[in-house]
MIBA-690455 format. One line per 3 residues: number of its first residue (from 1); for each residue x, z, y of C-alpha. Coordinates in Angstrom, 1 decimal. Each point is the difference from the previous one (the first is absolute). Example, Ala and Ser with C-alpha at 12.3 -4.5 7.8 and 13.67 -1.06 7.14 Angstrom:
2
1	12.3,7.8,-4.5 ~ 1.4,-0.7,3.4 $
! end
This chain:
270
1	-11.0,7.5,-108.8 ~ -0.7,-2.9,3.0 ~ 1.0,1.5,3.1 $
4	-1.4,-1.4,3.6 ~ 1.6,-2.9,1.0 ~ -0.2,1.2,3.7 $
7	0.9,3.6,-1.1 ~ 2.3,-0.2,-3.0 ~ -0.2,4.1,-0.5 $
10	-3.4,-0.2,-0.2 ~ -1.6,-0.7,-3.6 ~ -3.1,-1.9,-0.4 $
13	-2.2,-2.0,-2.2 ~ -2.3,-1.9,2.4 ~ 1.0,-3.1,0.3 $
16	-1.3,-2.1,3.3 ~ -3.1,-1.8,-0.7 ~ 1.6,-3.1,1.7 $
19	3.8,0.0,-0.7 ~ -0.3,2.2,-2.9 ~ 3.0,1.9,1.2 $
22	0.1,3.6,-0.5 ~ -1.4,2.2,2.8 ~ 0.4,4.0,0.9 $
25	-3.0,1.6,1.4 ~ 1.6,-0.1,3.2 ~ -0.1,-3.8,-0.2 $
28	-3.7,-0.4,-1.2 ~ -2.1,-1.9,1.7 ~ -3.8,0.1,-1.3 $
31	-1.3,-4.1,-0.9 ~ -3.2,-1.4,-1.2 ~ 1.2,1.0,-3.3 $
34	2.6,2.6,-0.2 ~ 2.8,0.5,2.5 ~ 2.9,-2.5,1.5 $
37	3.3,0.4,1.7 ~ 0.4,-0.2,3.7 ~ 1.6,-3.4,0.2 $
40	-3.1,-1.5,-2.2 ~ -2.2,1.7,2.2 ~ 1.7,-1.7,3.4 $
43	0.1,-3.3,-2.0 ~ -3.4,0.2,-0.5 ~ -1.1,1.1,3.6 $
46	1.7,-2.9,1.8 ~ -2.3,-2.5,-2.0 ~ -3.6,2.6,2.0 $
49	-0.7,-1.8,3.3 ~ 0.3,2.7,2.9 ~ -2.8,0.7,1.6 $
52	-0.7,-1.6,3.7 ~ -2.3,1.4,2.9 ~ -3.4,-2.7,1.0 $
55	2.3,-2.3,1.9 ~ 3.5,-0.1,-1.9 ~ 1.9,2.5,1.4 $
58	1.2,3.0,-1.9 ~ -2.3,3.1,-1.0 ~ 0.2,2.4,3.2 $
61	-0.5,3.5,-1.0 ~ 1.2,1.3,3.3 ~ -0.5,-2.2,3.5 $
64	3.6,0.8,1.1 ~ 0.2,-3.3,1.9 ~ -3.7,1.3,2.4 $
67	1.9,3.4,-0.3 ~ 3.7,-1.2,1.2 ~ -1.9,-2.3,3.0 $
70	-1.7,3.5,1.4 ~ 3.2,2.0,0.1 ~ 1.8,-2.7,1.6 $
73	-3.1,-0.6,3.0 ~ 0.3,3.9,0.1 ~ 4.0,0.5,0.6 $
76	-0.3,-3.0,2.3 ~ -2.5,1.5,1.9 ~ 1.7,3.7,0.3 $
79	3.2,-2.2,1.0 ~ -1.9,-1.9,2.8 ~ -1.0,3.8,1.3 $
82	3.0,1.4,0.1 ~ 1.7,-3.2,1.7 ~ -3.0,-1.4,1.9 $
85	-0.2,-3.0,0.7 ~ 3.4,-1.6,-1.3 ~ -0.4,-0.4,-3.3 $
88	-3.7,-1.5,0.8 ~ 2.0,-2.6,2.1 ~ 2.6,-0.7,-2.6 $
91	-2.8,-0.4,-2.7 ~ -3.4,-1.5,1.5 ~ -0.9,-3.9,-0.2 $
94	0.2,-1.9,3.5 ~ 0.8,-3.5,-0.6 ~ 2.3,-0.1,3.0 $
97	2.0,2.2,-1.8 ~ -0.4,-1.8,-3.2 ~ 0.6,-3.8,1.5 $
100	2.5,0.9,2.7 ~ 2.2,2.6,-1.4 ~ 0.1,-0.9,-3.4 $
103	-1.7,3.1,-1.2 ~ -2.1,-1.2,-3.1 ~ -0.4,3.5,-1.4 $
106	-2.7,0.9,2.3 ~ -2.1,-2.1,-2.2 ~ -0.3,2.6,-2.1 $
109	1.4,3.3,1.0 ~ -2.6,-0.3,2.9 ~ -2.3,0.5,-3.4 $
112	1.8,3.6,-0.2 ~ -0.5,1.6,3.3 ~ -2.7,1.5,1.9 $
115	-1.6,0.6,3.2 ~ -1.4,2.8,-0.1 ~ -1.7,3.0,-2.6 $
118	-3.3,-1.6,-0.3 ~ 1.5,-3.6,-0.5 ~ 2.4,1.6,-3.0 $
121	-2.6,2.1,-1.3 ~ -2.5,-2.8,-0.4 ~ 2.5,-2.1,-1.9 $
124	1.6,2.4,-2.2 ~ -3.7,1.5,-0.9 ~ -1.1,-4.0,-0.7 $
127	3.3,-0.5,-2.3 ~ -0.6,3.3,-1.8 ~ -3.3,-0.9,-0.7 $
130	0.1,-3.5,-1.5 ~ 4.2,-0.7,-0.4 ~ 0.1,1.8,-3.5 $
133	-3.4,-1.9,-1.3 ~ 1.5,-3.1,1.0 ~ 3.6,1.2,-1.3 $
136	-1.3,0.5,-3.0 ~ -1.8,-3.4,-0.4 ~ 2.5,-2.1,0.9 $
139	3.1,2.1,-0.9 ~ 2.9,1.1,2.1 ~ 1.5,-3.2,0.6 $
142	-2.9,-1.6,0.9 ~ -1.4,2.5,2.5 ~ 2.7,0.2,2.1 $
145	0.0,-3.6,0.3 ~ -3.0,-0.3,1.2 ~ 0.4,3.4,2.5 $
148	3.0,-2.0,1.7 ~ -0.8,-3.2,0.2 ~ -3.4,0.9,2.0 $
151	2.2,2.2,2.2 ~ 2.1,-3.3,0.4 ~ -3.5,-2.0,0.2 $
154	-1.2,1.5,2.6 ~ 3.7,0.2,1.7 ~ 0.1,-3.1,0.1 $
157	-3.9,-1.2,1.6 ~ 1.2,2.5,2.9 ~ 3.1,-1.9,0.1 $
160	-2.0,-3.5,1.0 ~ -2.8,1.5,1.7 ~ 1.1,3.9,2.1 $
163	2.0,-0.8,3.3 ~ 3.0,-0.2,-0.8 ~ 1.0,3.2,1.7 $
166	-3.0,2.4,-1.4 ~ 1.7,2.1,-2.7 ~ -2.4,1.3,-3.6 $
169	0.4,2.3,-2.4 ~ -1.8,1.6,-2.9 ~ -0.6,-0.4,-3.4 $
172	-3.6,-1.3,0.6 ~ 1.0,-3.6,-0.6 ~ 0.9,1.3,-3.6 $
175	-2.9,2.5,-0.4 ~ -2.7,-3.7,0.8 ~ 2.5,-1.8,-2.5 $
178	-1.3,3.1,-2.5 ~ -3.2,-0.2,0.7 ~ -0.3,-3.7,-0.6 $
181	1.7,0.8,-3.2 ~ -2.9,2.5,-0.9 ~ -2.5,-2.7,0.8 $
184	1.4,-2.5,-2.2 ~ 0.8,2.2,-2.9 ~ -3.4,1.1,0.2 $
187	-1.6,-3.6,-0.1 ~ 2.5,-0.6,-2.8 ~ -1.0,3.1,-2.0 $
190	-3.7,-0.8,0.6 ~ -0.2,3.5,2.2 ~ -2.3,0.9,2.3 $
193	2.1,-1.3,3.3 ~ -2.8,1.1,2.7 ~ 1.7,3.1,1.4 $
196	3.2,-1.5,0.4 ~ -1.4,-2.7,1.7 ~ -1.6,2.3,2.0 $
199	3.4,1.9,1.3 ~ 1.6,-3.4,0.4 ~ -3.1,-0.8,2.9 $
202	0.1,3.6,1.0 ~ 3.9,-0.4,0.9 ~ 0.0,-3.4,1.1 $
205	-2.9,1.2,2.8 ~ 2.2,2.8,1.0 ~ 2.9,-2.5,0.2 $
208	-1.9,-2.0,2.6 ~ -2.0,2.0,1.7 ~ 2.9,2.9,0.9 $
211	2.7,-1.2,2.2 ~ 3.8,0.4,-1.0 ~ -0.3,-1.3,-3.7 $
214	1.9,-2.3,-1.4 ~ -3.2,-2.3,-1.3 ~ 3.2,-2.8,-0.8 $
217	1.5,2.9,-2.8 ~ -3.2,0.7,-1.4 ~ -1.3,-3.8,-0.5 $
220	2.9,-0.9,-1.1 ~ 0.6,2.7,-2.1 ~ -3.1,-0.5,-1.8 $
223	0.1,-3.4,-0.4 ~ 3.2,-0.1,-2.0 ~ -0.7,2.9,-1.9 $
226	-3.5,-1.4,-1.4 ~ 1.9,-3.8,-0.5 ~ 2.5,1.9,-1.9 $
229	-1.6,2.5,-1.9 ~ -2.3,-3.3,-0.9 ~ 3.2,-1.8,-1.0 $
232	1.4,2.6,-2.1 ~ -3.5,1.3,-1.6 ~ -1.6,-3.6,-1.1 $
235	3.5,-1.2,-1.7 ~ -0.4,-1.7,-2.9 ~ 1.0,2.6,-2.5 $
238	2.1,-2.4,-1.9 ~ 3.4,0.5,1.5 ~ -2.2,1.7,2.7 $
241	3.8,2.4,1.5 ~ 1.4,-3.9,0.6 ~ -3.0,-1.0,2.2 $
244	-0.5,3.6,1.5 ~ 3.9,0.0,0.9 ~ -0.5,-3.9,1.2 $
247	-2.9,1.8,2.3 ~ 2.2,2.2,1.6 ~ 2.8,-2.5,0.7 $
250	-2.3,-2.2,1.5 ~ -1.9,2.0,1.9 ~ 3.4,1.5,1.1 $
253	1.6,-3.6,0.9 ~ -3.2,-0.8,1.7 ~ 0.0,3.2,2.2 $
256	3.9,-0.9,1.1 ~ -0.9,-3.2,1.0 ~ -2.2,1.4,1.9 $
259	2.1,2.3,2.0 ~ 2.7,-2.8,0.0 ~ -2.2,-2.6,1.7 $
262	-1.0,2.5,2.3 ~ 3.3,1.6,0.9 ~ 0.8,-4.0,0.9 $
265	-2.5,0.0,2.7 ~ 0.7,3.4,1.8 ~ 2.9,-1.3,0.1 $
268	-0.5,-3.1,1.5 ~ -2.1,1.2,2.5 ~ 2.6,2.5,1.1 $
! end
């Protein structure tokens, strides 16, 4: 009697379909035609081409990147209540104290603090809202690219244009990166794009009309989220992670020449 070659106290007389080695129930795995052993069934699987979300990235079932960014802008905001305004200084994005003290982390932890409830509830309402649709389009990976390097955008247009002394923070220049992300994906997809266009118009109005926003976070931010998002949506899809990981390496070596070149002139004129 042929005994399971994975179980050898187990007698059998089914035989894989693929090896032809003799399998116990326990081992059956149901084919096209009859059943197959585990290790033919692995075999065969790594041949099926994994499935990829629109833009490359890996199928999201659950937006834990948008959901990991909220809790963070939340515990960061119950720490700047309880320690007032000390971890805001340590944190927000003043280009003295990126040029002059060395501190380059401002350029993007700035992106993690807030000023007050409405300016944290705006943002974290905005990211819940369209972070997991764009999460899921462009996978994990992808979207959190494009979330930090519009905070780091629009860091970094404050950088050359704020006085040097006039400290930001928020998450806005992010959130505009994510909207210009929406718009593009929604050209790309052949979507109707009107109402996003609309909020875009709607928050760039209240950005100029109001006084005490940061209008050099939120351009910024928006324009190298859409420029990105465009970059990494239109790749060709032959070898399209190459050119979407070339995207983000350029557009990450042409944001720190930026913020070099400018560092280089506060500090000359200091």
């Amino acid at each position: 009697m042929p005994t399971c070659y994975r179980h050898p106290d187990k007698e059998t007389w089914v035989r894989c379909q693929r090896c032809e080695r003799p399998i116990c129930p326990d081992c059956m795995r149901d084919a096209a035609v009859g059943f197959q052993c585990p290790e033919c069934v692995a075999e065969g699987n790594k041949g099926i081409r994994q499935a990829r979300s629109t833009f490359g990235g890996g199928i999201v079932r659950t937006p834990i990147v948008t959901y990991t960014i909220l809790v963070v802008n939340v515990v960061v905001f119950g720490v700047q209540y309880v320690a007032g305004g000390a971890i805001t200084g340590e944190l927000a994005m003043w280009p003295a104290g990126v040029a002059l003290l060395d501190e380059y982390h401002r350029l993007i932890t700035a992106a993690f603090v807030h000023s007050g409830v409405f300016h944290i509830l705006f943002n974290c309402w905005a990211l819940y809202v369209i972070g997991p649709y764009l999460e899921r389009a462009f996978g994990h990976a992808r979207f959190v690219a494009i979330y930090l390097i519009s905070a780091l955008g629009g860091s970094a247009l404050g950088l050359w244009v704020d006085p040097i002394n006039q400290p930001t923070v928020g998450a806005s220049g992010a959130i505009f990166g994510l909207f210009g992300a929406v718009f593009v994906v929604g050209r790309k997809l052949s979507m109707d794009v009107r109402g996003i266009a609309v909020l875009i118009v709607i928050n760039l109005v209240i950005t100029f009309v109001f006084p005490n926003i940061s209008w050099t976070g939120h351009i910024g931010g928006l324009i190298t989220g859409a420029l990105l998002a465009g970059a990494l949506a239109y790749a060709p899809k032959n070898n399209r992670t190459l050119w979407q990981v070339l995207a983000i390496g350029g557009a990450l070596i042409l944001l720190a020449v930026l913020i070099v070149v400018r560092v280089s002139a506060i500090l000359a004129m200091s």
